[in-house]
N, C-alpha and C positions, 0 to 999 in steps of 0.2 A: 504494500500500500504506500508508495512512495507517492508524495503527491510533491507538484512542482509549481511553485508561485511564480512569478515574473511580476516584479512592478518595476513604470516605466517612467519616465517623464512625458509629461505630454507633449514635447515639441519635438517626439521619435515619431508622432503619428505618422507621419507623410513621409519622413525619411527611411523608415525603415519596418520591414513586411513582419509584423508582429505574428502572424498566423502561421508564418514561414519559422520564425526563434520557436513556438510554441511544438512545431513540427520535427523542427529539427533538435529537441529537449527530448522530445517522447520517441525519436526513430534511436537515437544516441542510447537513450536510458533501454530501451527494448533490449537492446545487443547485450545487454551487463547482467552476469548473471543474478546479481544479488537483488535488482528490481524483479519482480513478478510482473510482467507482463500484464495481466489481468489488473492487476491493480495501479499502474501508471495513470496518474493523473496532471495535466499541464494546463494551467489557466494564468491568464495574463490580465490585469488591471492597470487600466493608466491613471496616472495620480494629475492629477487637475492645480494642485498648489505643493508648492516645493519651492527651495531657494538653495542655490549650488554657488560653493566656492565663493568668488566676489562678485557674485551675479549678473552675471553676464547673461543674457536670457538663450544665449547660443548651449550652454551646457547643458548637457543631458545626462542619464540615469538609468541603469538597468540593473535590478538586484532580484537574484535569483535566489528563492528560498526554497530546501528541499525538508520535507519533512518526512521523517523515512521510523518506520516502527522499531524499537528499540532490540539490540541482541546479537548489533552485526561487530565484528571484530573494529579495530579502527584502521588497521591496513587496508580491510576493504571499503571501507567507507571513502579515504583516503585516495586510494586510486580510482572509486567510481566519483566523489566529486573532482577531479583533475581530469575527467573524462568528459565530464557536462561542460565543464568549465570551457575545457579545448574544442569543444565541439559551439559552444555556445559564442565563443571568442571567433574563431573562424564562422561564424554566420553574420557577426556585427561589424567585425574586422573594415568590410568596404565602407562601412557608413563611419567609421571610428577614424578613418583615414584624412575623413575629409571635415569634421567636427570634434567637437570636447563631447567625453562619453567618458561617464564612471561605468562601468562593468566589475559586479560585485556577485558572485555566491557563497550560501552559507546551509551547512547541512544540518539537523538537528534531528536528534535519537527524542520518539512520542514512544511515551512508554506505556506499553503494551495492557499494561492493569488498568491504567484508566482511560483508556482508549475504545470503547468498543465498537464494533464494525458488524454491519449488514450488508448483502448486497447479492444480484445475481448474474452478475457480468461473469464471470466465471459458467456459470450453465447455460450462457448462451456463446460462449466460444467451442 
């Protein structure tokens, strides 16, 4: 049940194919075996107010949160966030070339006891 935030600033709308980052999080994480497939989740929010750096209104923002259920080693936690990361870096990369772009991820262990889950995407795969 890895679920994946993306929040953005709003002045990447036009610049950059959020549907595509969102695409390319869930294709990345599919391939790793420690995500479950079934349970990948990627949704993206643009944040509306914000203020970067010395505000420059050209700065932008893209921080990737994973929230991953608790119990996995931290080697691999470790190299599957260097994975998102690389993957998520090379999708912004072009737009990062030509603009200020903070690009941040952060993984965090939802522990499993007070977490509880429903669901039947699994019986319809």
């Amino acid at each position: 049940m890895p679920h994946f935030i993306v929040e953005y600033s709003a002045n990447l709308e036009k610049a950059l194919d959020m549907s595509g980052l969102c695409e390319t999080i869930r294709a990345c994480a599919a391939g790793i075996d420690t995500f479950p497939t079934p349970g990948i989740r990627v949704r993206a929010f643009r944040c509306d107010h914000y203020a970067i750096a010395n505000g420059d209104p050209k700065h932008g923002f893209i921080d990737i949160s994973i929230r991953l259920r608790g119990g996995r080693p931290d080697d691999v936690k470790k190299a599957a966030t260097e994975q998102i990361f690389k993957a998520a870096r090379a999708f912004v990369q072009p737009v990062m070339d030509t603009r200020p772009i903070a690009l941040s991820l952060e993984m965090r262990d939802i522990d499993p006891n007070l977490s509880p889950k429903a669901g039947s995407i699994r019986d319809h795969l």
